[in-house]
C-alpha positions in Angstrom: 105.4 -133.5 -33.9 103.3 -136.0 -31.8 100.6 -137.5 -33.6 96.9 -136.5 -32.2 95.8 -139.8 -29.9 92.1 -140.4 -31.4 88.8 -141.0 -29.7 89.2 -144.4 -29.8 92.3 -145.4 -28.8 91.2 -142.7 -25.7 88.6 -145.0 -25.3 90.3 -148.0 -25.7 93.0 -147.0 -22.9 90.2 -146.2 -20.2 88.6 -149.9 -21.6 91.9 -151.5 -20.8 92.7 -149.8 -17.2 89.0 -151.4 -15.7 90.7 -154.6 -17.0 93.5 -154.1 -15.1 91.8 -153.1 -12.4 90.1 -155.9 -12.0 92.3 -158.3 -13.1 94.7 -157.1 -10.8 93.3 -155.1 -8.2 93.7 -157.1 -4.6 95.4 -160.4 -6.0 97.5 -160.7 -3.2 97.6 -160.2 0.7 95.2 -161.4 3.5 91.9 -160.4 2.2 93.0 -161.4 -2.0 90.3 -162.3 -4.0 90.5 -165.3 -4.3 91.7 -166.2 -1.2 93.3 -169.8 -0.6 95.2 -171.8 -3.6 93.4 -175.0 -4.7 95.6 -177.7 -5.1 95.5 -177.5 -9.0 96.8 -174.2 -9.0 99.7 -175.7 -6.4 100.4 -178.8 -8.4 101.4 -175.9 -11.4 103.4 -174.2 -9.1 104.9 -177.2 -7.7 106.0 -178.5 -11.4 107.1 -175.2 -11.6 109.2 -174.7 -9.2 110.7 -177.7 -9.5 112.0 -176.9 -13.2 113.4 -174.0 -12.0 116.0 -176.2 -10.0 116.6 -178.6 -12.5 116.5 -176.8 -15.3 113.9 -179.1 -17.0 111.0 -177.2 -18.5 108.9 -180.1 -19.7 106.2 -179.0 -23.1 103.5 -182.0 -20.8 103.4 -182.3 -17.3 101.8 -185.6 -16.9 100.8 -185.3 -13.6 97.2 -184.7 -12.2 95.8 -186.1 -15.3 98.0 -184.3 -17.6 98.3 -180.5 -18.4 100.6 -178.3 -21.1 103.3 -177.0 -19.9 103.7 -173.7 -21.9 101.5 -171.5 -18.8 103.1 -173.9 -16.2 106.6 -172.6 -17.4 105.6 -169.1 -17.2 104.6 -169.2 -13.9 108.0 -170.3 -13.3 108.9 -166.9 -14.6 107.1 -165.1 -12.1 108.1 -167.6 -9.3 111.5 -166.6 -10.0 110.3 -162.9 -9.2 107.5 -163.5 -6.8 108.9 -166.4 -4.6 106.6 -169.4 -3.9 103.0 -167.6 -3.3 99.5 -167.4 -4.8 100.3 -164.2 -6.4 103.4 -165.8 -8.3 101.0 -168.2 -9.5 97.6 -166.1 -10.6 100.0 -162.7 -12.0 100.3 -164.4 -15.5 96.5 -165.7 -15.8 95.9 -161.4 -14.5 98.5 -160.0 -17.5 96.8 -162.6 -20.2 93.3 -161.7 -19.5 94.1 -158.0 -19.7 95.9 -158.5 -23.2 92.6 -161.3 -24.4 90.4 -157.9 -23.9 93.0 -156.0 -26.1 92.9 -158.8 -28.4 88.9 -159.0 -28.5 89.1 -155.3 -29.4 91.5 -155.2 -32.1 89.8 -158.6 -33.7 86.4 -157.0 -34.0 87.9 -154.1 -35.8 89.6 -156.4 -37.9 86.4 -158.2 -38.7 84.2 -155.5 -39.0 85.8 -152.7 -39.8 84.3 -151.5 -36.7 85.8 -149.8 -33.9 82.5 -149.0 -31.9 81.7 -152.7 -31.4 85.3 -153.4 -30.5 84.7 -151.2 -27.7 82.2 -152.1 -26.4 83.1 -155.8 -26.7 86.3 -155.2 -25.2 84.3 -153.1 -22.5 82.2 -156.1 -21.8 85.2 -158.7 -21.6 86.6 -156.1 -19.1 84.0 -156.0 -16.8 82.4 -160.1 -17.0 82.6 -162.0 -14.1 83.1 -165.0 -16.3 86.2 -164.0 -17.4 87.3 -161.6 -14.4 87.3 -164.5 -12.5 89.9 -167.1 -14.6 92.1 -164.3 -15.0 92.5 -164.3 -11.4 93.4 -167.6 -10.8 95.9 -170.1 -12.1 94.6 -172.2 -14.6 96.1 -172.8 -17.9 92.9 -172.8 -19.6 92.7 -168.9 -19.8 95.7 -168.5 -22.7 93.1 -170.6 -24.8 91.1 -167.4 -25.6 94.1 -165.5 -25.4 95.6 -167.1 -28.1 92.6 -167.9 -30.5 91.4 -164.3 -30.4 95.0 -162.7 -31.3 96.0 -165.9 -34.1 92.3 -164.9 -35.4 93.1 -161.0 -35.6 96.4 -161.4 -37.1 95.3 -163.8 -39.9 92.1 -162.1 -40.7 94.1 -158.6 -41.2 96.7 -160.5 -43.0 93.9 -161.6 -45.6 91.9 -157.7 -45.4 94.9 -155.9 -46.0 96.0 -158.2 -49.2 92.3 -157.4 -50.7 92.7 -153.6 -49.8 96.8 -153.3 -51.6 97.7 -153.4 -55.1 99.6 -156.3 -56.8 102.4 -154.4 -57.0 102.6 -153.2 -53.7 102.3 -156.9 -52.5 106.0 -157.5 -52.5 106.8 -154.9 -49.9 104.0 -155.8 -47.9 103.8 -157.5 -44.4 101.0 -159.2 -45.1 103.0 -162.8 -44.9 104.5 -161.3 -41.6 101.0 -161.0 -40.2 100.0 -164.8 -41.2 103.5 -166.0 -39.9 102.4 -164.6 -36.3 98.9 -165.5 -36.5 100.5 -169.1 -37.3 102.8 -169.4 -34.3 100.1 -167.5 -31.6 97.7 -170.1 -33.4 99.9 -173.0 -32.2 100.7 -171.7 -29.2 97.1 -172.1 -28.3 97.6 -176.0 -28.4 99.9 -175.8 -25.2 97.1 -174.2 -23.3 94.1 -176.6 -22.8 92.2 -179.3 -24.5 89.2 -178.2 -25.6 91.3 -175.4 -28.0 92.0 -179.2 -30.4 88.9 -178.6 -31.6 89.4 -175.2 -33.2 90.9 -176.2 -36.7 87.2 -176.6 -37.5 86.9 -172.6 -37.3 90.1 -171.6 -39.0 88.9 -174.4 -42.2 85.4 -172.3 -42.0 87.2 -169.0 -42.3 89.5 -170.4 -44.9 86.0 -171.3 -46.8 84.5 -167.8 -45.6 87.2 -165.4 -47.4 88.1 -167.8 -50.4 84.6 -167.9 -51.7 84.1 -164.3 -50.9 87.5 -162.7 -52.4 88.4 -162.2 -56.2 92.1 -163.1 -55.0 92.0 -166.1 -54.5 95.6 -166.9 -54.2 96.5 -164.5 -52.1 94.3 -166.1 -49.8 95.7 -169.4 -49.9 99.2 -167.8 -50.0 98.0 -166.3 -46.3 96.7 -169.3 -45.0 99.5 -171.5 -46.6 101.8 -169.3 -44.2 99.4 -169.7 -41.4 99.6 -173.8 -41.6 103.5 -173.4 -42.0 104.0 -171.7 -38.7 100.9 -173.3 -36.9 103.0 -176.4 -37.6 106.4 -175.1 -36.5 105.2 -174.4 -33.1 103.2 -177.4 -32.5 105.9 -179.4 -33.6 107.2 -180.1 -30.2 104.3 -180.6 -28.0 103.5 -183.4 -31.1 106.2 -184.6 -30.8 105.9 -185.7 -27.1 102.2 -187.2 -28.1 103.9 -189.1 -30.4 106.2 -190.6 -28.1 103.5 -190.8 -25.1 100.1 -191.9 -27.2 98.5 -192.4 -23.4 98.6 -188.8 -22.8 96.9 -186.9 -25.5 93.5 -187.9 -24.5 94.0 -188.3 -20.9 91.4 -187.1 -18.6 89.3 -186.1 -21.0 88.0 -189.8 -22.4 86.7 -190.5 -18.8 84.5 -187.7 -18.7 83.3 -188.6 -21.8 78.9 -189.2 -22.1 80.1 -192.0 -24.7 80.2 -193.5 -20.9 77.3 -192.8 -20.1 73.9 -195.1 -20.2 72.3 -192.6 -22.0 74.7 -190.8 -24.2 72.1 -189.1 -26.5 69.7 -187.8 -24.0 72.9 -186.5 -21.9 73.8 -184.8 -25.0 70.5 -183.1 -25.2 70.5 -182.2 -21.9 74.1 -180.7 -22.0 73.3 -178.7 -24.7 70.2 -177.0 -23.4 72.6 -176.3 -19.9 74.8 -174.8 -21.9 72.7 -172.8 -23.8 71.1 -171.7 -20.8 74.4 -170.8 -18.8 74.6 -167.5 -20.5 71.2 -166.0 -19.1 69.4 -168.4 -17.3 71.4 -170.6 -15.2 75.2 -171.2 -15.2 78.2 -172.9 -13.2 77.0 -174.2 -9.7 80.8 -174.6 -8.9 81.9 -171.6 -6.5 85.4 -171.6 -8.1 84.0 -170.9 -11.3 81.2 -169.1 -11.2 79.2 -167.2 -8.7 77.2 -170.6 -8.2 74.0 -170.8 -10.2 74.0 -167.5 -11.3 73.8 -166.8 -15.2 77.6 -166.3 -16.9 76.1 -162.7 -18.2 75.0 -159.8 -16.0 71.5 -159.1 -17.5 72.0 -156.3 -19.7 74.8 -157.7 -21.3 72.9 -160.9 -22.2 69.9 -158.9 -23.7 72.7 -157.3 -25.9 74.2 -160.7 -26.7 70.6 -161.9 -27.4 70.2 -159.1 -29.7 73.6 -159.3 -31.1 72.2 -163.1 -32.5 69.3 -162.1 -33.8 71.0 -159.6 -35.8 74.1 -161.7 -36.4 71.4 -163.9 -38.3 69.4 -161.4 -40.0 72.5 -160.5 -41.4 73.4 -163.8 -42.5 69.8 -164.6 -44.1 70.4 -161.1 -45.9 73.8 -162.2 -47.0 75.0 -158.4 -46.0 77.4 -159.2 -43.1 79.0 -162.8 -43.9 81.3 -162.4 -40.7 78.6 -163.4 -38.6 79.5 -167.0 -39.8 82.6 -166.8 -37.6 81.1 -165.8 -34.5 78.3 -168.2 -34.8 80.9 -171.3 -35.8 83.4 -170.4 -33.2 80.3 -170.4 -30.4 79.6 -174.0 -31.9 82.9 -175.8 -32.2 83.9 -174.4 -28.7 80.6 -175.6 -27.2 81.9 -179.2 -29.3 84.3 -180.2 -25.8 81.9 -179.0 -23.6 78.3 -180.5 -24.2 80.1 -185.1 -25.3 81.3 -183.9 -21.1 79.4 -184.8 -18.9 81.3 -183.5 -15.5 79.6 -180.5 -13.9 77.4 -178.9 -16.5 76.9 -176.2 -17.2 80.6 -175.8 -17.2 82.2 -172.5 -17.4 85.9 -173.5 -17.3 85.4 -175.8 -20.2 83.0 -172.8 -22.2 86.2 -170.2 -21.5 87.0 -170.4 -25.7 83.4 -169.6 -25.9 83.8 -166.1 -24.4 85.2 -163.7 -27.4 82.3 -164.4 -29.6 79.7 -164.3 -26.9 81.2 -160.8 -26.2 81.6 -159.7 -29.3 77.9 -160.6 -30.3 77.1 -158.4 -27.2 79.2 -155.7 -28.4 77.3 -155.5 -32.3 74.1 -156.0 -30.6 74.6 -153.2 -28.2 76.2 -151.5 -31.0 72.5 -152.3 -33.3 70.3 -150.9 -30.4 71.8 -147.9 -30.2 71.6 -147.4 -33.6 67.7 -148.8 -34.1 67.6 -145.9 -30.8 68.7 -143.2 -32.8 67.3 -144.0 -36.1 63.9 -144.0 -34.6 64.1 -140.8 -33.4 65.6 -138.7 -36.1 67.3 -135.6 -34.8 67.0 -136.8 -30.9 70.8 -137.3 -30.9 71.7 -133.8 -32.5 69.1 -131.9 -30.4 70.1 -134.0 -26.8 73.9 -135.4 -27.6 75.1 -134.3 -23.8 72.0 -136.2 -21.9 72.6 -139.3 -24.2 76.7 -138.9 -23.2 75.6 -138.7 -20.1 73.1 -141.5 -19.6 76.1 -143.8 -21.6 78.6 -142.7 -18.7 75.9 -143.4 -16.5 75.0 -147.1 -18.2 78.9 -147.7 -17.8 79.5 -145.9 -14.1 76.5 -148.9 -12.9 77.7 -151.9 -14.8 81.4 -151.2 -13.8 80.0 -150.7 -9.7 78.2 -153.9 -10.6 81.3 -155.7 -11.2 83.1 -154.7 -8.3 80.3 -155.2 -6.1 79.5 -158.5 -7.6 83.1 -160.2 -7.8 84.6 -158.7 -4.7 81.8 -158.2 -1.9 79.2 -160.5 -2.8 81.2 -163.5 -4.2 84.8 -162.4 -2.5 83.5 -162.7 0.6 81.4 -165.2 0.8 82.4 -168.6 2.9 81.2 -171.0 0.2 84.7 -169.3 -2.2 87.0 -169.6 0.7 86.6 -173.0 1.1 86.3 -173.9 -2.7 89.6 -172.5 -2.9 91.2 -174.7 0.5 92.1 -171.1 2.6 92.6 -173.8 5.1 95.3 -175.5 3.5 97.4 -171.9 2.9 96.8 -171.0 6.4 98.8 -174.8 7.2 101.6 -173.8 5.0 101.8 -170.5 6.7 101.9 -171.9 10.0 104.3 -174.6 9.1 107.0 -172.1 7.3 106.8 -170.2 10.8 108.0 -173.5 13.2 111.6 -174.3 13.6 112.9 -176.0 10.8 114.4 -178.4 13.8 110.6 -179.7 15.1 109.0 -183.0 12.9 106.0 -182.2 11.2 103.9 -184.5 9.5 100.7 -183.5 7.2 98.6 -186.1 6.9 96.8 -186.3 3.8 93.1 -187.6 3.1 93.0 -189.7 0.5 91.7 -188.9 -2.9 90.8 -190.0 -7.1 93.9 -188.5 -7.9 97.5 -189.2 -6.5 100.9 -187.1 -6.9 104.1 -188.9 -6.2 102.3 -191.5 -3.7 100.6 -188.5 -1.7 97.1 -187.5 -2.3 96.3 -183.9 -4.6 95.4 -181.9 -1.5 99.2 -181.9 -0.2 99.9 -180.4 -3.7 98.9 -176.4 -2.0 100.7 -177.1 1.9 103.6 -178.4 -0.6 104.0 -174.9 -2.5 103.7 -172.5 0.2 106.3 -174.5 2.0 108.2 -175.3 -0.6 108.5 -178.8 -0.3 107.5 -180.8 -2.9 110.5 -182.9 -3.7 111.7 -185.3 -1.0 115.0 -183.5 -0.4 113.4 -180.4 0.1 111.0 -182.2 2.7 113.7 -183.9 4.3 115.5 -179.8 4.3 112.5 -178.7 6.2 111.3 -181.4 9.0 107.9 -181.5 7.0 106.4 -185.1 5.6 103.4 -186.1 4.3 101.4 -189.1 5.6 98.7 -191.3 4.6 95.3 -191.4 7.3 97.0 -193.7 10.0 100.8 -194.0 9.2 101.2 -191.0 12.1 100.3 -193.8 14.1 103.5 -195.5 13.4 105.4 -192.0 14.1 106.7 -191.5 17.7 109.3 -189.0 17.9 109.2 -186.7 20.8 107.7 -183.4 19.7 106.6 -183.6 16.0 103.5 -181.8 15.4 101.1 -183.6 13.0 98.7 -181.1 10.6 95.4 -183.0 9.3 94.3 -182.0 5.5 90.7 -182.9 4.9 
């Protein structure tokens, strides 16, 4: 006989289809949100594609200032399937921001034994701009909060269920298996983007958290000794290749540094009230990350998440919810890589290991105002529990027409996104696939800070929608790439030159 689906998981599955919808709804085709490629994404696809012919998936990429390879190798997957298109690239970040909002849910369960606030968490993941908008495009960066939120779930219900199981049950039980995955999706997370090196901070503060709050001690460090053992295990390449190329592991990163700045004290004051300020104030002024200028939290849901601090700390001063300490610590140490930076602040890309906790305080202070509602007015839910249904259907129905309205008219079609994201480069590639593979064509590239093979990044999106980033497959296809005046020393009859700018 079937078992009866619950509430929840009801719930849950609705949560989880508004994910997909927007994660995946209108990701392709003329009028795709986004539209265009920037050369970043291509340069993935690029390095992608080109391990697919040669068979060699690299754990670093080194080029464009250096990037992990694990999301670079799954795109290849999906290049295999998809052919050599923006979809191909953006249909992994989609699928791992749908499965971050399952993680988010099943994590604040886990932590608070809580499935209302997992829901709505998970409902506020699923419906954020913020993260909406890095699941749509291909960036490694948005694994990081994929990874940290499911390694944090598994090993936190690897040390609950050892508190909640006799001794000698403790043999038989998985608890170890859950700790040996946590481990591995833990280390996994170091493939994905720099700012995750600075999360062994959190998982030394939860270590602290439970031993100091649990009678079984051991157990604990039997969990977390598991942890470290298959944290390692799956790090152990990806350190290995730092080993052998020191120059790499820092990379990009120590340029952007403010210990290069004049100032670096007052930038890091600055930085940190930008930050702080991103979430309801003012965020990202970049139009590929953010709708520019606007906060990173529709209103409502920052009032929540303001609310969900102020009782994350009244908890804390009552020492009646000690779990707060994670949220609060994980906010801080993933705010660590993005205030000593002092490119584009606020910065939402850099903050993406920020969003989990921000969401899950939203979802326990939403969770805490309905509750302070209902207390306050004893026997208003019993006598009117259809008109406050209603009006929560009704909260949802707005901030879920919101969403769509906000991501796909407003900020979809505005001109400012099209060109953030190059259209005009895609539309080049297009054109150029369509000539005769007998005509010449040269794309002449504008020079730029960063350089791929001798050609500028730009040629990195013209290169993956033609499928020509290697020079045989340029010499296959009549279609080189110049420098600003070596067309001049081109004069064969016929060859049509394209201008990237």
């Amino acid at each position: 006989m079937l078992r009866k689906i619950s509430k929840q998981t009801y719930l849950l599955l609705i949560i989880l289809i508004i994910a997909s919808f927007f994660r995946l709804y209108n990701l392709s085709g003329t009028n795709s949100a986004p539209p265009g490629l920037y050369p970043d994404e291509a340069i993935n696809g690029n390095n992608a594609s080109e391990a697919l012919n040669t068979g060699e998936f690299k754990v670093f990429y080194p080029e464009n200032n250096g990037r992990e390879g694990l999301f670079i190798n799954i795109q290849a997957v999906s290049i295999k399937i998809f052919g050599n298109t923006p979809l191909a690239l953006r249909l992994p970040s989609a699928i791992i921001g749908i499965l971050t909002v399952l993680g988010i849910y099943l994590f604040c369960a886990a932590l608070f034994n809580n499935a209302s606030i997992g829901l709505l968490s998970a409902f506020f993941t699923a419906i954020s701009f913020w993260h909406i908008n890095f699941s749509r495009i291909g960036f490694r960066a948005i694994m990081a909060p994929f990874f940290l939120v499911w390694a944090l779930y598994l090993l936190i219900s690897a040390i609950k269920r050892n508190d909640t199981v006799n001794k000698s049950l403790n043999a038989d039980h998985p608890s170890w298996l859950l700790a040996a995955f946590g481990g591995l999706a833990y280390g996994a997370g170091f493939y994905t983007y720099i700012a995750y090196r600075a999360t062994p901070l959190l998982i030394l503060i939860i270590f602290l958290v439970y031993w100091f709050k649990n009678n079984r001690r051991q157990e604990v460090l039997e969990v977390f000794r598991i942890f470290a053992l298959f944290t390692f295990i799956a790090i152990l390449p990806l350190a290995a290749y730092f080993v052998q190329n020191p120059q790499d592991f820092i990379g990009h990163a120590s340029q952007l540094s403010i210990s290069n700045s004049a100032s670096p004290l007052k930038d890091l004051g600055g930085n940190i009230l930008k930050t702080a300020g991103m979430f309801n104030f003012s965020g990202d002024t970049n139009w590929r990350h953010n709708f520019s200028g606007k906060p990173e939290l529709y209103w409502p849901v920052g009032i929540t998440f303001l609310f969900g601090i102020f009782y994350g700390l009244k908890n804390l001063l009552q020492k009646t919810n000690r779990e707060f300490i994670l949220l609060f610590s994980w906010i801080i140490i993933a705010a660590i890589p993005v205030v000593i930076s002092n490119e584009g602040m606020p910065h939402a890309l850099r903050s993406i290991l920020m969003i989990p906790p921000v969401f899950i305080l939203a979802g326990a202070g939403a969770f805490k105002m309905y509750e302070l509602l209902i207390n306050k007015i004893p026997g208003f839910y019993h006598r009117h529990d259809k008109l406050v249904k209603n009006a929560f259907i009704l909260i949802c129905a707005l901030l879920i027409t919101q969403a769509y309205n906000y991501y796909f008219v407003q900020w979809g079609n505005n001109p400012n996104v099209e060109y953030g994201f190059r259209q005009s480069y895609v539309d080049i590639g297009e054109m150029l696939n369509t000539l005769p593979k007998e005509t010449m064509k040269y794309v002449v590239v504008e020079k730029s800070d960063v350089m791929v093979r001798g050609i500028p990044m730009p040629a990195q999106t013209v290169m993956f929608i033609t499928d020509t980033f290697t020079i045989k497959k340029q010499a296959e296809k009549n279609i080189h790439y110049l420098l600003p005046g070596q067309e001049k020393d081109r004069s064969e009859n016929n060859a049509l030159f394209f201008y990237l700018k």
